[in-house]
Rosetta silent file (secondary structure, phi, psi, omega in degrees, C-alpha in Angstrom):
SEQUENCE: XXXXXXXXXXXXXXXXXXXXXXXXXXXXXXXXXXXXXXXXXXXXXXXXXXXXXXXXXXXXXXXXXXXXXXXXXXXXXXXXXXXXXXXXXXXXXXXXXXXXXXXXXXXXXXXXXXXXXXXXXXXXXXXXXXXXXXXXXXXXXXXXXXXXX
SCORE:     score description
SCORE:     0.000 S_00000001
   1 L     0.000  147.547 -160.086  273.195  -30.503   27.958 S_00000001
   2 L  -101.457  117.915  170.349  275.703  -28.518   25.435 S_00000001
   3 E  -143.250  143.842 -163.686  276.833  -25.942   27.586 S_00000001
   4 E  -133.507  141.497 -169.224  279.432  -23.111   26.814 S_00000001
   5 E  -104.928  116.283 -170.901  281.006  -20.527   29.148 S_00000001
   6 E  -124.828   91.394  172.133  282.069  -17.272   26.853 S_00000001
   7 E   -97.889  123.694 -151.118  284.802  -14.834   28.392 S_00000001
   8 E  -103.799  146.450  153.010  284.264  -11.768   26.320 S_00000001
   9 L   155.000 -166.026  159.173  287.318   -9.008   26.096 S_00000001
  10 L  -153.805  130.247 -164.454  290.197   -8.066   25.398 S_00000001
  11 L   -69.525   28.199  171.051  293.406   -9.031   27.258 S_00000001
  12 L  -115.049  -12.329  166.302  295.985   -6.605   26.590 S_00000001
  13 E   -68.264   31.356 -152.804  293.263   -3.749   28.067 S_00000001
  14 L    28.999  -78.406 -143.102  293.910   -4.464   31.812 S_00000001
  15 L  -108.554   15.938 -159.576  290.933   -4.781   33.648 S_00000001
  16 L   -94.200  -31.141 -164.226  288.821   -5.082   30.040 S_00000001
  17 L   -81.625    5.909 -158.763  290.386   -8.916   29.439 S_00000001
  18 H   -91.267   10.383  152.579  288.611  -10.049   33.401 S_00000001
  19 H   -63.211  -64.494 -172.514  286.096  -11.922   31.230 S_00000001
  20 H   -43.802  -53.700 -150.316  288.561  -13.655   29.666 S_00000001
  21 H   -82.441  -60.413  171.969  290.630  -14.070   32.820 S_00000001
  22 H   -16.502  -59.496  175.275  287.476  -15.489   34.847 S_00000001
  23 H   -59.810  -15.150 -168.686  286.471  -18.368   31.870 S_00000001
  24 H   -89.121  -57.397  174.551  290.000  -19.413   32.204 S_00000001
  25 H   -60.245  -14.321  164.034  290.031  -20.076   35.902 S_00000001
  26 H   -68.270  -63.214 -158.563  286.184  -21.915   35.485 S_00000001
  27 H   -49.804  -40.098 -163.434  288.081  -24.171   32.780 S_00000001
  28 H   -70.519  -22.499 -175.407  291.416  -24.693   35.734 S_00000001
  29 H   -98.789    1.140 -160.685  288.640  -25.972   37.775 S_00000001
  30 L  -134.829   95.832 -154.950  286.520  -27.583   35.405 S_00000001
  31 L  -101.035  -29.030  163.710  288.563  -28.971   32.894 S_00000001
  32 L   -42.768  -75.486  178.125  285.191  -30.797   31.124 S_00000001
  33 L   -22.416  106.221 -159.241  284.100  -27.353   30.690 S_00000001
  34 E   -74.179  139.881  179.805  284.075  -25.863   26.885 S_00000001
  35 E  -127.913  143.861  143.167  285.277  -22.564   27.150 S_00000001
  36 E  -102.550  123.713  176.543  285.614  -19.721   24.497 S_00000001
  37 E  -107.325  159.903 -177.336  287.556  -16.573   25.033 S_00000001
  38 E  -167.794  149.687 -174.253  287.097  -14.071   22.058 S_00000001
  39 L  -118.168   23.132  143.944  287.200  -10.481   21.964 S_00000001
  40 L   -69.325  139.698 -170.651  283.812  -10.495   19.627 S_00000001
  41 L  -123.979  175.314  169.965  280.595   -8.843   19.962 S_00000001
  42 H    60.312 -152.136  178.831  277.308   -8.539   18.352 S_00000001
  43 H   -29.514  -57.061 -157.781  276.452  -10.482   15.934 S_00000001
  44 H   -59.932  -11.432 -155.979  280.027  -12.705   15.377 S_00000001
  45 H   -82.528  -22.779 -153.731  279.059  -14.193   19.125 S_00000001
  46 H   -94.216  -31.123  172.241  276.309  -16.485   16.848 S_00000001
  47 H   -36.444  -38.071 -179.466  278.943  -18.193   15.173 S_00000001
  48 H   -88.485  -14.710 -164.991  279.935  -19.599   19.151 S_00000001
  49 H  -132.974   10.320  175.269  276.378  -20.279   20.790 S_00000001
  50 L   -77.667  134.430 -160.289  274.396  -21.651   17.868 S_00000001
  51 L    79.316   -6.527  177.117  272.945  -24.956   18.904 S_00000001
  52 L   -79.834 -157.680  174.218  273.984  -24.897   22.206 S_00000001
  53 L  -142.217  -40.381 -142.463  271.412  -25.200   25.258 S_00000001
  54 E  -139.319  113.796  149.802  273.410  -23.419   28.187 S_00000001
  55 E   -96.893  105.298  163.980  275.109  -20.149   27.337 S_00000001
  56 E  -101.337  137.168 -176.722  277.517  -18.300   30.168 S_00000001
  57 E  -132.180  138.407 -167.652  278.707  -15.399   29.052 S_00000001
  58 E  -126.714  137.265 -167.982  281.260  -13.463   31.575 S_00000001
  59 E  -149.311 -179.244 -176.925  282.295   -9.780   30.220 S_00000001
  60 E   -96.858  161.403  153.987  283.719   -6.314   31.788 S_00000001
  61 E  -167.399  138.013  154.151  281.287   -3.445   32.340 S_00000001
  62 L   -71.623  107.658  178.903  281.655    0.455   33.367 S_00000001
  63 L  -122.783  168.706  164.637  279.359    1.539   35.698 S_00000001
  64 L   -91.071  -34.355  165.592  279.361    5.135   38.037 S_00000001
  65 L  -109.521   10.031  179.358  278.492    3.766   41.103 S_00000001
  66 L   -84.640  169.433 -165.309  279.497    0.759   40.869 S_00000001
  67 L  -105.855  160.011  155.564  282.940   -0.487   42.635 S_00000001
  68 L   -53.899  116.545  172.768  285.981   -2.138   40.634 S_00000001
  69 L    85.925   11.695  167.769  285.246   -6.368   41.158 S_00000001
  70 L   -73.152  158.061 -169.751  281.367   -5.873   41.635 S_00000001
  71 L  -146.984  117.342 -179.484  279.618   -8.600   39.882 S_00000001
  72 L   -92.236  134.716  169.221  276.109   -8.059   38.045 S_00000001
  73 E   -96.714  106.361  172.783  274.145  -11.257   37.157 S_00000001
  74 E   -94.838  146.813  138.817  271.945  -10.249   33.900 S_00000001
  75 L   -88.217  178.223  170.270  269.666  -11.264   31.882 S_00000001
  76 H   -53.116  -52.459 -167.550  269.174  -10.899   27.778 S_00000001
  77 H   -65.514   -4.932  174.277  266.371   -9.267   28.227 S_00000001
  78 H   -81.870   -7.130 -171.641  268.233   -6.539   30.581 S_00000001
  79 H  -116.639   33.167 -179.633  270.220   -5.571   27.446 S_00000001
  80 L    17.686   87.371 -177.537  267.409   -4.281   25.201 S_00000001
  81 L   -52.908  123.650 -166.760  267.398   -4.945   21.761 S_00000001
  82 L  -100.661  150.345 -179.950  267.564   -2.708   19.704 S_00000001
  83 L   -74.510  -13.517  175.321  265.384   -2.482   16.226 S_00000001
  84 L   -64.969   73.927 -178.648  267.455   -0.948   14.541 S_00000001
  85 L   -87.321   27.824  174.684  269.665   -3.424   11.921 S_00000001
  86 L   -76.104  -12.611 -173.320  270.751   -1.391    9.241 S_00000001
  87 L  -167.642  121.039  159.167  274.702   -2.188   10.432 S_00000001
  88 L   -11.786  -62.683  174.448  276.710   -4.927   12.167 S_00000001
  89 L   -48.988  141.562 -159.470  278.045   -2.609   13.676 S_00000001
  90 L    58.045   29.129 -172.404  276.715   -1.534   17.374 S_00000001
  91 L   -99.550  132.359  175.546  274.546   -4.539   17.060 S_00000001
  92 L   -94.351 -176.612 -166.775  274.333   -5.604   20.844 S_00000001
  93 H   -60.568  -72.781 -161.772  274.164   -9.627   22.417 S_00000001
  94 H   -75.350   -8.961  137.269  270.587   -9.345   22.662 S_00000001
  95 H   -29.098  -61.585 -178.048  270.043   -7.908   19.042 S_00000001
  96 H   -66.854  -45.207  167.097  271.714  -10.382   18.195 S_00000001
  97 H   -74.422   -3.233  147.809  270.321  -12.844   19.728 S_00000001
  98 H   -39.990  -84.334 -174.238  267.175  -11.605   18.472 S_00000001
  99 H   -27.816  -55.923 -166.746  268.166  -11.735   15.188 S_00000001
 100 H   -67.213  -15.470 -164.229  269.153  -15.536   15.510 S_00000001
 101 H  -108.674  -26.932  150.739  266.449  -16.656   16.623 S_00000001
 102 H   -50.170  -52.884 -176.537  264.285  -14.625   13.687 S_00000001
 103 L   -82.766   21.146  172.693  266.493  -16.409   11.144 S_00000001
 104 L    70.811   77.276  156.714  265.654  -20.107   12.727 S_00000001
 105 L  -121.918  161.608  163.198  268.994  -20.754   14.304 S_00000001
 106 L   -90.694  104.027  172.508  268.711  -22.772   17.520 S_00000001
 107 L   -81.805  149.271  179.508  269.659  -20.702   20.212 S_00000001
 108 L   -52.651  138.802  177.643  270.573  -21.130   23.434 S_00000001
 109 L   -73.144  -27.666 -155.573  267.321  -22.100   26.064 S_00000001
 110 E  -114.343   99.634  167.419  269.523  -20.908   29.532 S_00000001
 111 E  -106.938  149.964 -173.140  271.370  -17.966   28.984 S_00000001
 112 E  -143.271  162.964 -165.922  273.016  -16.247   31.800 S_00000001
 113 E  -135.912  106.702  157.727  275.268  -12.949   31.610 S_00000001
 114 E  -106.858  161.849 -163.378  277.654  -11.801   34.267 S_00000001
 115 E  -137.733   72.626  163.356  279.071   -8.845   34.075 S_00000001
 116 E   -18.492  111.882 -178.164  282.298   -7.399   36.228 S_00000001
 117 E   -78.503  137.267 -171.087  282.657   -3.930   37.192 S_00000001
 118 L  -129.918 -165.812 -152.780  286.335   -2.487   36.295 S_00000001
 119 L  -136.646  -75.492 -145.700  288.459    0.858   36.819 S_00000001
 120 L  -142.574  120.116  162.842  290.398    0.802   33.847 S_00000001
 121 L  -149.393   63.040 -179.467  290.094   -0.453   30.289 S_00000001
 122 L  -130.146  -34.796  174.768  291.933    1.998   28.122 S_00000001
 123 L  -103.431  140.899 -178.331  295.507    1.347   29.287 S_00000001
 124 L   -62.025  108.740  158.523  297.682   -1.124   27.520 S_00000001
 125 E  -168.169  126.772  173.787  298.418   -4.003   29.982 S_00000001
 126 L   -25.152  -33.131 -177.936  298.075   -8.137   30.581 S_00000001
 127 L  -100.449  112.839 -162.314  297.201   -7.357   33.989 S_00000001
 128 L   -98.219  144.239 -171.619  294.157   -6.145   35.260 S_00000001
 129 L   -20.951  142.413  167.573  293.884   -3.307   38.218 S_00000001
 130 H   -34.092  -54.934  170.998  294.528   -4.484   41.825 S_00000001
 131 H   -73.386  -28.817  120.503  290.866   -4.170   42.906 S_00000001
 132 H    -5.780  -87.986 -179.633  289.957   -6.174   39.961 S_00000001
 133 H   -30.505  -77.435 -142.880  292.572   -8.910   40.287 S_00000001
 134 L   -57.474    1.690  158.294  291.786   -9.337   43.723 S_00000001
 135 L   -53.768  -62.676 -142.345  287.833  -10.732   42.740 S_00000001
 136 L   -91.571   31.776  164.810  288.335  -12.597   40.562 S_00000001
 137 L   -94.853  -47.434 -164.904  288.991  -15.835   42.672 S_00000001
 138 H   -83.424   -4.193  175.580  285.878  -15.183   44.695 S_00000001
 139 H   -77.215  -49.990 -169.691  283.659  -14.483   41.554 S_00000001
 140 H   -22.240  -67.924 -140.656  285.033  -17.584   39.967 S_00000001
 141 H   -82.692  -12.098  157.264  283.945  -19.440   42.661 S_00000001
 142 H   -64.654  -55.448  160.780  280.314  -17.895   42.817 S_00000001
 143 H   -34.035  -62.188  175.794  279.656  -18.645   39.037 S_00000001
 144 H   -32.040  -96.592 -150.440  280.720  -22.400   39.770 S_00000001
 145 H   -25.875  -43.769 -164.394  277.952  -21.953   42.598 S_00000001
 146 H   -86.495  -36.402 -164.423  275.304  -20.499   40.577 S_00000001
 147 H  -101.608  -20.667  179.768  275.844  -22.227   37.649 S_00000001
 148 L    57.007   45.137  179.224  276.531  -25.415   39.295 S_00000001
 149 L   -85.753    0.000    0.000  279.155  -25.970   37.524 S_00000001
């Protein structure tokens, strides 16, 4: 089974790159593992999962009640699609993945989406927030688990 683990952000935003930072530590432990990190959305993600069978995708998300290092397990279908296609732009993962699978692309069968709750991803820095950091060992090691990786 083709399977690819996708750490979505971008690292110089602090706690915005913990996507990023996550796929890297599945990779230290999995070295077999394909990893992408990319700080693309929308659409450009079909260029990375077409043909695959097993799609992880690990990303940041801002929630209000949620704490800094909480960890949401999604699905596609939790991320509404929207009908609207007049522009690339704002086109979300499951648009997209919509889309691909309208234009005959082979899409992934298993997709699975976590999503990390963060504090801060507006200031410029490599490192992401204390409460943050200090997760991302024990998410790591729950993805392995779940994913059976």
């Amino acid at each position: 089974m083709s399977t690819l683990v996708l750490g979505i952000g971008n690292p110089i935003l602090t706690d915005d790159g913990v996507g990023i930072k996550i796929a890297q530590k599945l990779k230290e432990k999995n070295p077999e593992l394909e990893i992408i990190e990319t700080g693309e959305t929308g659409i450009a993600l079909l260029d990375f999962v077409v043909g695959r069978d097993k799609l992880i995708i690990i990303d940041s998300i801002k929630t209000e009640k949620g704490k800094p290092g909480d960890l949401y397990k999604l699905d596609l279908e939790d991320l509404r699609p929207s009908k609207d296609l007049s522009s690339s732009h704002g086109i979300g993962i499951a648009t997209a993945f919509e889309l691909g699978k309208e234009l005959g692309y082979k899409m992934p069968e298993h997709i699975s989406i976590y999503a990390v709750g963060i504090k801060d991803n507006s200031t410029f820095g490599e490192d992401c927030t204390q409460e943050v950091k200090a997760k991302i060992p024990s998410i790591t090691l729950q993805i392995i688990k779940e994913e059976r990786l």
